[in-house]
N, CA, C and O of each residue as an XYZ file, in Angstrom:
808
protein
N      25.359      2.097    -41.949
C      25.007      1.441    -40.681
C      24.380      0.085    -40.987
O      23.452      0.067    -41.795
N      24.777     -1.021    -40.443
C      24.358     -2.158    -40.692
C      22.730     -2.357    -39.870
O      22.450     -1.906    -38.759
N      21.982     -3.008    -40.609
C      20.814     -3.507    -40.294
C      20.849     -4.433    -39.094
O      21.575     -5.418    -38.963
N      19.844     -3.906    -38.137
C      19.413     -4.530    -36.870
C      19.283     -6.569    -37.545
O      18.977     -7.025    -38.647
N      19.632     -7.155    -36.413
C      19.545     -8.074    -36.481
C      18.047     -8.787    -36.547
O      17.168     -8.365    -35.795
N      17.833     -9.650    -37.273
C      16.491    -10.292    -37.339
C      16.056    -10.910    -35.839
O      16.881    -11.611    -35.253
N      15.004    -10.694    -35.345
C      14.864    -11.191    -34.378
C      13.986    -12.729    -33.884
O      12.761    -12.644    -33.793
N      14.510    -13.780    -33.651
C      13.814    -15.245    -33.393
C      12.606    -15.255    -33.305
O      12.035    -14.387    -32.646
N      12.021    -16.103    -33.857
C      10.815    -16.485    -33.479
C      10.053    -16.469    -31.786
O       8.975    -16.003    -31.415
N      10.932    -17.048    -31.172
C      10.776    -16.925    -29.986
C      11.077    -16.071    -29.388
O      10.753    -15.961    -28.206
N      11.917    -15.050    -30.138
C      12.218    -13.588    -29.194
C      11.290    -12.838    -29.514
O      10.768    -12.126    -28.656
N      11.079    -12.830    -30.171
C       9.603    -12.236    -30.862
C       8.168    -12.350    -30.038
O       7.328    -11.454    -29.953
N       8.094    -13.682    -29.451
C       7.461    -14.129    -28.945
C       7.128    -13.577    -27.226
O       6.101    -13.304    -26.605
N       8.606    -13.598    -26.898
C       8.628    -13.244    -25.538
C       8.144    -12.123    -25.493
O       7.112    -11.934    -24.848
N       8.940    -10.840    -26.348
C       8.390     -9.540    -26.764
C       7.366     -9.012    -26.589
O       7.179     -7.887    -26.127
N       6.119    -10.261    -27.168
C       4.770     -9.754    -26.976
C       4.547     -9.950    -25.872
O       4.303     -8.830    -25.421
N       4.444    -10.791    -24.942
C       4.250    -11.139    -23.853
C       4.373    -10.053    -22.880
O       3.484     -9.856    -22.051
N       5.564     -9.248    -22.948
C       5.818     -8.593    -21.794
C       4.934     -7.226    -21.562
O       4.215     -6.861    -22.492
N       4.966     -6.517    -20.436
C       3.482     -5.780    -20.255
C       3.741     -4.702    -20.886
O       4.912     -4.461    -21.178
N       2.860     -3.942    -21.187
C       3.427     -2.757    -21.970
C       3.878     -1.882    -21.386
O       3.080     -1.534    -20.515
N       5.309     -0.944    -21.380
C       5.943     -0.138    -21.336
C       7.031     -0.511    -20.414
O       7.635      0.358    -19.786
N       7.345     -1.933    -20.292
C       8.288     -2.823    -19.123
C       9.412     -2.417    -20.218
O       9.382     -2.314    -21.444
N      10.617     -2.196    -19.042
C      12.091     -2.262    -20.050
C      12.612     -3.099    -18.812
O      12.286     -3.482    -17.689
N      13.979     -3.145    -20.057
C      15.081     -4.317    -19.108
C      15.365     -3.152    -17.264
O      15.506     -1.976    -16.926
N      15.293     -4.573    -16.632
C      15.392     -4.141    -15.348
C      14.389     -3.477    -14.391
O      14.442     -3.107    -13.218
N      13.378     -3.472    -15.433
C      12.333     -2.387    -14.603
C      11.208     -3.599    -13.468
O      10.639     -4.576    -13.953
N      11.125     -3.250    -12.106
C      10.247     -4.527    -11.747
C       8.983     -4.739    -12.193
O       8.157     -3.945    -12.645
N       8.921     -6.286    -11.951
C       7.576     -6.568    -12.736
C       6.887     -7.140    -11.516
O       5.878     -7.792    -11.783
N       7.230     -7.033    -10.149
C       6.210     -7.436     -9.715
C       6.543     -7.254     -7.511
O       7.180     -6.340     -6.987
N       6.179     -7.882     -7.115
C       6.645     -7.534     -5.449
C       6.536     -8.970     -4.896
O       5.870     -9.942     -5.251
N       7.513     -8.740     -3.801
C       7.887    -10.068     -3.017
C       6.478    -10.797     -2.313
O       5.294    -10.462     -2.343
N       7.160    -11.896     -1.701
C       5.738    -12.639     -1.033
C       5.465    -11.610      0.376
O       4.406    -11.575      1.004
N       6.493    -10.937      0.630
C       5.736    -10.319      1.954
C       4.551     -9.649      1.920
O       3.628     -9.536      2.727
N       4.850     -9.040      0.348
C       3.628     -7.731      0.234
C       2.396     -8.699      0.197
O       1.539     -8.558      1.070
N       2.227     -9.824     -0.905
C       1.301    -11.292     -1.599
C       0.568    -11.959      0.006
O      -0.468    -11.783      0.646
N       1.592    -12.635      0.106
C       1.451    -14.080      1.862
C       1.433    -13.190      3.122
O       0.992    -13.648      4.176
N       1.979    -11.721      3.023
C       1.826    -11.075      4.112
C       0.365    -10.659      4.546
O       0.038    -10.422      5.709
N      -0.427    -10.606      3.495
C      -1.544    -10.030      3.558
C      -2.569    -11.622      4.647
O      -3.306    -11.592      5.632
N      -2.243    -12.335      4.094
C      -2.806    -14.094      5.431
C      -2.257    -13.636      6.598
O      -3.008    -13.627      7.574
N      -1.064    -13.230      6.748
C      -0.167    -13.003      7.911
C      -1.061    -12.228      8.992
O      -1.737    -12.515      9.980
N      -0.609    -10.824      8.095
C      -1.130     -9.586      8.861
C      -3.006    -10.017      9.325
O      -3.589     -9.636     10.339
N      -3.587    -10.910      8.183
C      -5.281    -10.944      9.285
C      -5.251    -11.665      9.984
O      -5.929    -11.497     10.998
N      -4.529    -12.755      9.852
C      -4.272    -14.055     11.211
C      -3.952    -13.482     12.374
O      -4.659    -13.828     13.320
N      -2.798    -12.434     12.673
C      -2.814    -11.917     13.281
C      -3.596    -11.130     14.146
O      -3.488    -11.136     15.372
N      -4.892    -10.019     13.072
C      -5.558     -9.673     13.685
C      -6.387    -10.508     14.159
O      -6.396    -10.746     15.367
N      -7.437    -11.249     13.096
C      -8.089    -11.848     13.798
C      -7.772    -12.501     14.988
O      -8.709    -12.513     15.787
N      -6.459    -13.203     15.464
C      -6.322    -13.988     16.645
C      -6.957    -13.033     18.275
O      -7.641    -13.365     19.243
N      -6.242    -11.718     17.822
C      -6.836    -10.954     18.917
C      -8.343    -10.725     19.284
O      -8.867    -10.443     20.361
N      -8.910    -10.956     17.938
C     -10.407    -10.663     17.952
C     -10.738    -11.678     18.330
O     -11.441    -11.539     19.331
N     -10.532    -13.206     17.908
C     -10.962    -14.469     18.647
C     -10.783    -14.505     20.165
O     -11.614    -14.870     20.997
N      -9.323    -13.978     20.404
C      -8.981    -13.552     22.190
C      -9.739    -13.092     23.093
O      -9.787    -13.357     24.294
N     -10.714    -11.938     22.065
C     -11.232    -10.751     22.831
C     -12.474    -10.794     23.118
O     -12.832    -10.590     24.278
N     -13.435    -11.084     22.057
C     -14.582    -11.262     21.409
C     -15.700    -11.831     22.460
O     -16.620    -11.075     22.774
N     -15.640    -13.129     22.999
C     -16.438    -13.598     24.470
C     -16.345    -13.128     25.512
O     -17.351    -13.074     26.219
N     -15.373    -12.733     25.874
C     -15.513    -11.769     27.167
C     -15.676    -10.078     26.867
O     -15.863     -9.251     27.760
N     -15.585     -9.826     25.709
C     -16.083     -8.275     25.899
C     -17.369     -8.243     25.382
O     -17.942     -7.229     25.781
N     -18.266     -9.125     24.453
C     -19.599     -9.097     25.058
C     -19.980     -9.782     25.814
O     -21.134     -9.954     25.420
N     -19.857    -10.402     26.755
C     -20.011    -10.455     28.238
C     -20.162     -8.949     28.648
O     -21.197     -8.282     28.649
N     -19.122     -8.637     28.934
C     -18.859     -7.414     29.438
C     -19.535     -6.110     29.432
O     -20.040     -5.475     30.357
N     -19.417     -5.823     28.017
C     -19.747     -4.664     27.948
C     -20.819     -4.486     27.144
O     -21.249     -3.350     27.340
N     -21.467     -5.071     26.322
C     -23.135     -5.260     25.032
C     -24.226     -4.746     26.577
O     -24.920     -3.742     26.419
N     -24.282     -5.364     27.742
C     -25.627     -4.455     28.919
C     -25.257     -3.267     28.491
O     -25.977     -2.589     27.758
N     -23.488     -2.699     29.123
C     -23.493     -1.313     29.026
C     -24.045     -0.673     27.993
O     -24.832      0.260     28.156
N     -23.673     -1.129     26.801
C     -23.749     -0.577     25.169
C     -24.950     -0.334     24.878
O     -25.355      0.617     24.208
N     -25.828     -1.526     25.564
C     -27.154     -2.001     24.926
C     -28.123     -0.485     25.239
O     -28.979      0.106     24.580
N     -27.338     -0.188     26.889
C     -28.186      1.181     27.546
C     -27.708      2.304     26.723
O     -28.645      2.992     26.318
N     -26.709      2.650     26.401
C     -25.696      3.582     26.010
C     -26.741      3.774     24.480
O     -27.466      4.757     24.325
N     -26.654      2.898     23.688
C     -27.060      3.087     22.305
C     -28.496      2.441     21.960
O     -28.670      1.593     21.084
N     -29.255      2.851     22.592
C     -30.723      2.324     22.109
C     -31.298      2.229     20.495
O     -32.033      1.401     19.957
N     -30.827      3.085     20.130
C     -31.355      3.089     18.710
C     -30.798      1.846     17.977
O     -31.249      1.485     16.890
N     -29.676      1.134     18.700
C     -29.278      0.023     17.718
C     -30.265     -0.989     18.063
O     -30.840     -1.229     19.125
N     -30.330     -1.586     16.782
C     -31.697     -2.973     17.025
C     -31.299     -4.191     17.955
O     -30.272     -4.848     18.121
N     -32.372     -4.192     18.400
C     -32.042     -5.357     19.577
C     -31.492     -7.058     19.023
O     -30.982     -8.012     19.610
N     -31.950     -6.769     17.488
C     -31.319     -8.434     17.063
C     -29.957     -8.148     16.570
O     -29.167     -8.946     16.067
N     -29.816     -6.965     16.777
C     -27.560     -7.008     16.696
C     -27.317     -7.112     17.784
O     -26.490     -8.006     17.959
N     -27.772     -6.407     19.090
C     -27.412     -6.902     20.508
C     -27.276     -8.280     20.423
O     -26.235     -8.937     20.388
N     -28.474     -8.667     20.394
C     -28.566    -10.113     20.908
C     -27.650    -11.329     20.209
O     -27.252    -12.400     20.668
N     -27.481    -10.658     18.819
C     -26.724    -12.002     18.335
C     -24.969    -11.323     18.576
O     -24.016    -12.068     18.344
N     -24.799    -10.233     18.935
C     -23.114     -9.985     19.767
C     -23.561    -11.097     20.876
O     -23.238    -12.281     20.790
N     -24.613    -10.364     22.280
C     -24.276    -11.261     23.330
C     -24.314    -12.671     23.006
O     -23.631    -13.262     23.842
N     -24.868    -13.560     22.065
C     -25.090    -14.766     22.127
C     -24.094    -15.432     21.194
O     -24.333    -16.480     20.595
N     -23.087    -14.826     21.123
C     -21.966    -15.051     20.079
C     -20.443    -15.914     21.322
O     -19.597    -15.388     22.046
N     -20.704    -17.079     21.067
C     -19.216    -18.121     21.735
C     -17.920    -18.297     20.649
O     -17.932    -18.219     19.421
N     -17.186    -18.472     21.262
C     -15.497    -18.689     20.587
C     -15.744    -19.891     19.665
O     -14.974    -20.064     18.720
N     -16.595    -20.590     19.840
C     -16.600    -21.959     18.693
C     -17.062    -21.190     17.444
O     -16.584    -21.304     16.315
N     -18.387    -20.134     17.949
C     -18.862    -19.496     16.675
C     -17.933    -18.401     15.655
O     -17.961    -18.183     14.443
N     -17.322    -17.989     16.497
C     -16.202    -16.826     16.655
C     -14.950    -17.688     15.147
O     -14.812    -17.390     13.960
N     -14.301    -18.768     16.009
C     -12.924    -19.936     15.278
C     -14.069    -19.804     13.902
O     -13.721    -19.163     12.911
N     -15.197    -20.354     13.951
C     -15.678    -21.081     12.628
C     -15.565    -19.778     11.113
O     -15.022    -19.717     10.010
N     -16.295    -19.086     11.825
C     -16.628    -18.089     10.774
C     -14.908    -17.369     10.831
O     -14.672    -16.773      9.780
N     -13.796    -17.333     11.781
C     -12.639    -17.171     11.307
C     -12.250    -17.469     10.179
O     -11.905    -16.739      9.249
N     -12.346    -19.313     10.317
C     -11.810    -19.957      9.422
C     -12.451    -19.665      7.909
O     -11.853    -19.605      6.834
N     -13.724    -19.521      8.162
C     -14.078    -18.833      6.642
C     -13.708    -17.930      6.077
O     -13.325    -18.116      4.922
N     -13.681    -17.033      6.454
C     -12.943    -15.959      5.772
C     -11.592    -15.622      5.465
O     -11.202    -14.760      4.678
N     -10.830    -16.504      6.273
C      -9.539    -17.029      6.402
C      -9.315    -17.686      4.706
O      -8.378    -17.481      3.934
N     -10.284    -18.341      4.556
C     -10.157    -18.864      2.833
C      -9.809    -17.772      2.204
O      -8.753    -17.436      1.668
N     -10.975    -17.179      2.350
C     -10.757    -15.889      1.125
C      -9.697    -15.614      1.296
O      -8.927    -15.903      0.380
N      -9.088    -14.890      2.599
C      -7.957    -13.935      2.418
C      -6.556    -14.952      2.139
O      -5.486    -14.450      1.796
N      -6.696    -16.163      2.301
C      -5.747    -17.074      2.224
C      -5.603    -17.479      0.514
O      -4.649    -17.911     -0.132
N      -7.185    -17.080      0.078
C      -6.953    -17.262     -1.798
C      -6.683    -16.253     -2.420
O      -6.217    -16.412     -3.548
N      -6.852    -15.080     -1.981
C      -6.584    -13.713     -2.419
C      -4.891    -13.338     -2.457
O      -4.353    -12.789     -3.418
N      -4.156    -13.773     -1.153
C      -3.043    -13.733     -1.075
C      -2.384    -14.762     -1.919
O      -1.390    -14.268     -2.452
N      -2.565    -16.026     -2.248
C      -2.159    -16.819     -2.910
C      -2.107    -15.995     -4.692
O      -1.214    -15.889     -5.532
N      -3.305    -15.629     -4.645
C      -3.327    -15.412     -6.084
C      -2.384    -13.625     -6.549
O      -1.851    -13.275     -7.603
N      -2.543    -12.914     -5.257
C      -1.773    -11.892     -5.743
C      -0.074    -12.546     -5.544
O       0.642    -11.747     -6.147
N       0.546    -13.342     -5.114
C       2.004    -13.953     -4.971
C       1.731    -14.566     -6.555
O       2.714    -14.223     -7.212
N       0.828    -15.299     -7.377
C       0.751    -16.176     -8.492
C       0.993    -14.634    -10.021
O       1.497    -14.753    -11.137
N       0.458    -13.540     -9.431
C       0.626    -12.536    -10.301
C       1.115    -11.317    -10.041
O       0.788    -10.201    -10.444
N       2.347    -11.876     -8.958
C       3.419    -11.040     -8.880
C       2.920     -9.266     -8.235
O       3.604     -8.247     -8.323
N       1.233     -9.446     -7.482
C       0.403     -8.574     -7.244
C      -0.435     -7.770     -7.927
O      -1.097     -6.857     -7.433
N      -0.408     -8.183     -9.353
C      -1.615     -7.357     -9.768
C      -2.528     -7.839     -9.898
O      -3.297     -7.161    -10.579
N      -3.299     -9.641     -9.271
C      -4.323     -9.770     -9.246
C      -5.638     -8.451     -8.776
O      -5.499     -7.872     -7.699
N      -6.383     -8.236     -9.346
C      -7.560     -7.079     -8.814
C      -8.669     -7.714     -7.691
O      -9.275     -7.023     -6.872
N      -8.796     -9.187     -7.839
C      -8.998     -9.566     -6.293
C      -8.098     -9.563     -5.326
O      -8.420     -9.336     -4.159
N      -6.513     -9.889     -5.807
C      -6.244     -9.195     -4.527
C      -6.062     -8.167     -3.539
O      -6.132     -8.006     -2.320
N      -5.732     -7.382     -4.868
C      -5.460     -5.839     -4.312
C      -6.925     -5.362     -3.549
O      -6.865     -4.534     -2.640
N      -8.399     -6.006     -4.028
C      -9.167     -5.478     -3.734
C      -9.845     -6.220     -2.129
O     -10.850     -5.805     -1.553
N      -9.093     -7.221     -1.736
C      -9.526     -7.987     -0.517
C      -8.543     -6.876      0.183
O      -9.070     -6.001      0.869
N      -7.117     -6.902      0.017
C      -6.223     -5.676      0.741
C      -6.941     -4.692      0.926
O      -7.317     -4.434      2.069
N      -7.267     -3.982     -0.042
C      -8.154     -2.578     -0.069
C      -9.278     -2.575      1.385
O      -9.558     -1.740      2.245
N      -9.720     -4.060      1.073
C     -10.932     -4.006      2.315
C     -10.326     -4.277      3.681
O     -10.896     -3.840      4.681
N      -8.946     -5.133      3.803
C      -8.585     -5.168      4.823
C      -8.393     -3.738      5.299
O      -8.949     -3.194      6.253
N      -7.715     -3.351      4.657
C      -7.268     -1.725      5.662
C      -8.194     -0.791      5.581
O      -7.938      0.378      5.872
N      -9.463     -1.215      5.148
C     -10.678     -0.032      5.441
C     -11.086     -0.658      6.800
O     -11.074     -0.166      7.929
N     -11.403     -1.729      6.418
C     -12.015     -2.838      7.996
C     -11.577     -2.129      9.339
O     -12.247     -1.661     10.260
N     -10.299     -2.210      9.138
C      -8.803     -1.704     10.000
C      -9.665     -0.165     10.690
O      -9.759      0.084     11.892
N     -10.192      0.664      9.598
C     -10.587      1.946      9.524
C     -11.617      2.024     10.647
O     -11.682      2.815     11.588
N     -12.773      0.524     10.153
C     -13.957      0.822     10.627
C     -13.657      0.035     12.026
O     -14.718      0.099     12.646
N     -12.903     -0.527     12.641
C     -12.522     -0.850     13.681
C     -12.285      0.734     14.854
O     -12.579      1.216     15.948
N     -11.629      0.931     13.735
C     -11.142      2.249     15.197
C     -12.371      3.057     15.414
O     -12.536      3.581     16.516
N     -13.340      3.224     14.370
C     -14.546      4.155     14.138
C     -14.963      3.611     15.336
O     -15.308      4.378     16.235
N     -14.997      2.150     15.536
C     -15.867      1.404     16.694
C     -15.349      1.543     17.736
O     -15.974      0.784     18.476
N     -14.580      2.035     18.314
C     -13.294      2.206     19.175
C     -13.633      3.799     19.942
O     -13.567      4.056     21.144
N     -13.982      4.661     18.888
C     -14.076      6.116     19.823
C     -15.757      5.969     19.752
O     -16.431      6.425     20.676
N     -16.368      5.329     18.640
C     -18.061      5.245     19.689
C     -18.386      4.965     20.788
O     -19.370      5.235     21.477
N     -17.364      4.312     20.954
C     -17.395      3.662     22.459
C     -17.163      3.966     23.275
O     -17.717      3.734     24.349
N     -15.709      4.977     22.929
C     -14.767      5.303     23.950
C     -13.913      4.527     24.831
O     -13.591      4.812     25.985
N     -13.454      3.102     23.868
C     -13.024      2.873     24.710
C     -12.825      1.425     23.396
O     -13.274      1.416     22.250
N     -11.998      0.325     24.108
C     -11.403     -0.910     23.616
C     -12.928     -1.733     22.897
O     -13.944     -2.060     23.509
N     -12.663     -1.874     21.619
C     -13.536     -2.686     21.024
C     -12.422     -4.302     20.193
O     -11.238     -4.261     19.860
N     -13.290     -5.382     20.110
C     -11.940     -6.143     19.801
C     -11.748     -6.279     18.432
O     -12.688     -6.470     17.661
N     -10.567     -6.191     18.076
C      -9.675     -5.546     16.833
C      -9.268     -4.715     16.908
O      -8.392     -4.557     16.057
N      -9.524     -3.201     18.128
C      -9.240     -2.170     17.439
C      -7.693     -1.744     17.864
O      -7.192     -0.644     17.633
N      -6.951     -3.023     18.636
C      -5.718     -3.024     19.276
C      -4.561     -2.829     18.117
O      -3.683     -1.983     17.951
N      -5.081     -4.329     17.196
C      -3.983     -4.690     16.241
C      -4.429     -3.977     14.678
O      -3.855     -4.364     13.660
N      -5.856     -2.557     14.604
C      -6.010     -1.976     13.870
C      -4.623     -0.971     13.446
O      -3.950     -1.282     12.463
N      -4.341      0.013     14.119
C      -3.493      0.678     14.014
C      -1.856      0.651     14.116
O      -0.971      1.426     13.752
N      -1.881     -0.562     14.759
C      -0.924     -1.187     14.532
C      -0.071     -1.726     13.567
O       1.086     -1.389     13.316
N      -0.890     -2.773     12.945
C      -0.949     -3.683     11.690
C      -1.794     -3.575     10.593
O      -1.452     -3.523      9.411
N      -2.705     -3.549     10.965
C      -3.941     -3.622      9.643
C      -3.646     -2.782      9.145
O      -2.939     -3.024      8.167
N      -3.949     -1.263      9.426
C      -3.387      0.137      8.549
C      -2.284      0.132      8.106
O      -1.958      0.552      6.996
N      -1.543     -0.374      8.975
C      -0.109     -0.137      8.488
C       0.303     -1.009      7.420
O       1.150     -0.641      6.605
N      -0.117     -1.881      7.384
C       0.608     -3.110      6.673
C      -0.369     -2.783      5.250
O       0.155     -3.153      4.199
N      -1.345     -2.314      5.167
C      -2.074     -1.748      3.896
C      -1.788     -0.423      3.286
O      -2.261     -0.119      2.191
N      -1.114      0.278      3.892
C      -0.596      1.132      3.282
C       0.671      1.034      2.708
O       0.958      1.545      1.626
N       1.628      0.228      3.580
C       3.130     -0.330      3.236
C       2.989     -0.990      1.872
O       3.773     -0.845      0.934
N       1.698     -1.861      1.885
C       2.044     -3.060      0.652
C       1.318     -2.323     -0.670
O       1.691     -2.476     -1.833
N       0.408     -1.648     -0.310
C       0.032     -0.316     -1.416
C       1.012      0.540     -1.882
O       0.944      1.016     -3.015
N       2.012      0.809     -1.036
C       3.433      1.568     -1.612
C       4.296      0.657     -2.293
O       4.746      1.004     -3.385
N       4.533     -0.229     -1.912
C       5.454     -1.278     -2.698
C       4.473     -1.983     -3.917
O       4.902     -3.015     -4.434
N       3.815     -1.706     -4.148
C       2.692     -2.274     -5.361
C       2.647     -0.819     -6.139
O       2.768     -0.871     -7.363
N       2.518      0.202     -5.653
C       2.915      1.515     -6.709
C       4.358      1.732     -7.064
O       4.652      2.177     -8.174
N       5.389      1.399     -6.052
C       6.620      1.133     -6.715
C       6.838      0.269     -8.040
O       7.347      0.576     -9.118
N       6.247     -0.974     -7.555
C       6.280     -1.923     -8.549
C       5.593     -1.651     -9.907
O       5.705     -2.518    -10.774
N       4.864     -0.482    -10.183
C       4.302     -0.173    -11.292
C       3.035     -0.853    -11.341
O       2.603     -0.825    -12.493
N       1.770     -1.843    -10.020
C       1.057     -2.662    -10.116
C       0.062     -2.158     -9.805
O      -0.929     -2.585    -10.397
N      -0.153     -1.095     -8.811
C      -1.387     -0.754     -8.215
C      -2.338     -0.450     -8.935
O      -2.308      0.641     -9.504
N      -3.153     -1.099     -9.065
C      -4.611     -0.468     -9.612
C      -5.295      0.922     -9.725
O      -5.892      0.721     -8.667
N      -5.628      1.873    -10.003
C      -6.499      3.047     -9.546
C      -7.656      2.626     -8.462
O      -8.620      1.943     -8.806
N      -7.447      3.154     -6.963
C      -8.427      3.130     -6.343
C      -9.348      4.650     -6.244
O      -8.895      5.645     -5.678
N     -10.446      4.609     -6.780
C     -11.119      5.227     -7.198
C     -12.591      5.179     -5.192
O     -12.902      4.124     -4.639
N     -13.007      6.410     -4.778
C     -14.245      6.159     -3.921
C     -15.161      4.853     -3.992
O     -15.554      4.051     -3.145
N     -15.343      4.999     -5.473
C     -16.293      3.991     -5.578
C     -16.097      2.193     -5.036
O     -16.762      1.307     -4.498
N     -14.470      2.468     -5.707
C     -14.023      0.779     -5.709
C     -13.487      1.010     -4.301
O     -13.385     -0.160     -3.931
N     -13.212      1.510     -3.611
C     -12.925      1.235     -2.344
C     -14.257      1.217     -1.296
O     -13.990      0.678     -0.221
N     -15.133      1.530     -1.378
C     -16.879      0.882     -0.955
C     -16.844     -0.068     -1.217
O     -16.671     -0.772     -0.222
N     -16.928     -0.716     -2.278
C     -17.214     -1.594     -2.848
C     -16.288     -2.968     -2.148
O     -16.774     -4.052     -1.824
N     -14.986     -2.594     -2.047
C     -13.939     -3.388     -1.387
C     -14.626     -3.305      0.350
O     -14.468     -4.157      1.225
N     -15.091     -2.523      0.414
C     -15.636     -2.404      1.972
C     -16.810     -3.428      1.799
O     -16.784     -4.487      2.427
N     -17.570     -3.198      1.171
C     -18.825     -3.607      1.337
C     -18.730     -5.558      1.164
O     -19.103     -6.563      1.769
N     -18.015     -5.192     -0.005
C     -17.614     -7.111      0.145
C     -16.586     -7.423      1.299
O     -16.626     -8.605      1.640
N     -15.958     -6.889      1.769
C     -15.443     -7.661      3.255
C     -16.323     -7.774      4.155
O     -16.245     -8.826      4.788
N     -17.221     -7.005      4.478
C     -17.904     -7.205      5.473
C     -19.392     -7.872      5.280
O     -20.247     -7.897      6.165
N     -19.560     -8.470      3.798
C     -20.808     -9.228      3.375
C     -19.871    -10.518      3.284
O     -20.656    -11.406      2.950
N     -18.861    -10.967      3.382
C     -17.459    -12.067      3.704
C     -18.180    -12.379      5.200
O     -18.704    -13.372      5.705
N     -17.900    -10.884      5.669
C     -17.663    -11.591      7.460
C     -18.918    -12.258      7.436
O     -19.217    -13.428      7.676
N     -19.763    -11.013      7.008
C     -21.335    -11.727      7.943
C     -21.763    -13.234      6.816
O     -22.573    -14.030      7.292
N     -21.407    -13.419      5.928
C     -21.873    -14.349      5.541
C     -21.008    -16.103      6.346
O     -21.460    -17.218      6.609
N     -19.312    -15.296      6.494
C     -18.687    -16.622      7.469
C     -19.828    -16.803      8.892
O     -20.035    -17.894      9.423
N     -20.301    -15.855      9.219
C     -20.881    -15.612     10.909
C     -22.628    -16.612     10.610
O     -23.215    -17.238     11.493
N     -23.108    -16.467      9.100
C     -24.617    -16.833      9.352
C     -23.599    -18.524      8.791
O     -23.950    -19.634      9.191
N     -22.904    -18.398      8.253
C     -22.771    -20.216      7.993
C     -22.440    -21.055      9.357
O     -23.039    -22.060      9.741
N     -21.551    -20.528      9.874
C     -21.231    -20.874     11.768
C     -21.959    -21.212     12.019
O     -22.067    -22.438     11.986
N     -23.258    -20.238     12.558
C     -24.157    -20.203     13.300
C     -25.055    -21.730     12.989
O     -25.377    -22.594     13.805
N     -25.293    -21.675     11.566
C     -26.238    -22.785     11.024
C     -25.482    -23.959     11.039
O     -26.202    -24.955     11.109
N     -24.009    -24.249     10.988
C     -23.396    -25.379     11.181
C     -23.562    -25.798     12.587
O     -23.778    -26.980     12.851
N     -23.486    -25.012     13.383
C     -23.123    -24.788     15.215
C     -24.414    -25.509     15.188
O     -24.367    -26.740     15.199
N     -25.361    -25.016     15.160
C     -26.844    -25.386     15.336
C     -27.011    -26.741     14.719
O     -26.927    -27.774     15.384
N     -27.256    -26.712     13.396
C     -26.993    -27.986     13.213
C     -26.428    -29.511     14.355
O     -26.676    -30.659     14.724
N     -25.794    -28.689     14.425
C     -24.587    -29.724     15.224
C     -25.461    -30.159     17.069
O     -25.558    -31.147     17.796
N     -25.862    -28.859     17.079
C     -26.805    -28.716     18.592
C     -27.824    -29.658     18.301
O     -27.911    -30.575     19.118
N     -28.705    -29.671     17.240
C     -30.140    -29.966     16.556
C     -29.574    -31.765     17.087
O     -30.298    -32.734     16.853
């Protein structure tokens, strides 16, 4: 039997490069829907929440305020005293993140671990939306395009990222953790608003 051919320097090269246990044909990675979809799918939500947000505390924070006493009166007050300028601003902040997160999981074909882990928090968010939804009993804003989109579209792009051989192990822990930094995201877009807004009043 004749001896395998010597292999190039540069084939050699490529060789190492590739991830371990990849063969010819096997995918190495997922389209931009699963990557740019993830900007998509929160633009989306959020738009409804920007829609919703001033007129349902108007609305409904008296009712709530009677309904749930034990919640502290400086979360009431800063829902009711919350306008659509404050609402757009702190959008747009967090809009970065999820707009760099998606960029960077499309740049690594999805196995960035910030991205997977901003996803992770989107579709818990999604979770804690609806939670807010039967406390209530009733329409809280987000919790329209929660079950809709948010869940859905995080579980879809979590299946096509385990197809792809990319998904990370989500473990209890790291999915808190993915919770806990989305929603230290929001409130930190909501206290920069506020202090720009003001500012701007001052």
């Amino acid at each position: 039997m004749d001896a395998p051919p010597e292999l190039s320097p540069h084939t050699r090269e490529l060789a190492a490069e590739a991830p371990a246990g990849a063969t010819a044909g096997a995918p190495t990675g997922v389209d931009a829907a699963v990557t740019l979809g993830l900007f998509a799918a929160w633009l989306l939500h959020d738009l409804e929440e920007l829609a919703t947000v001033p007129r349902w505390t108007r609305t409904r924070v008296p009712e709530l305020r009677r309904r749930f006493p034990q919640v502290p009166e400086r979360l009431w007050r800063s829902m009711a005293g919350m306008q659509r300028r404050e609402f757009g601003l702190a959008m747009a902040g967090v809009g970065l993140v999820v707009a760099s997160a998606a960029a960077e999981g499309r740049r690594t074909g999805g196995r960035s671990a910030y991205y997977q882990s901003v996803l992770n928090g989107f579709g818990l968010h999604g979770l804690v939306h609806l939670a807010q939804a039967a406390a209530v009993r009733g329409y809280t804003p987000g919790s329209a395009t929660s079950p809709l989109l948010v869940v859905p579209f995080t579980l879809w792009a979590r299946g096509r990222l385990r197809r792809a051989g990319t998904l990370r192990p989500t473990r209890p822990r790291d999915a808190a953790i993915s919770l806990a930094i989305a929603g230290a995201v929001a409130a930190g877009a909501h206290t920069a608003a506020r202090r720009v807004l003001g500012t701007r009043r001052g």
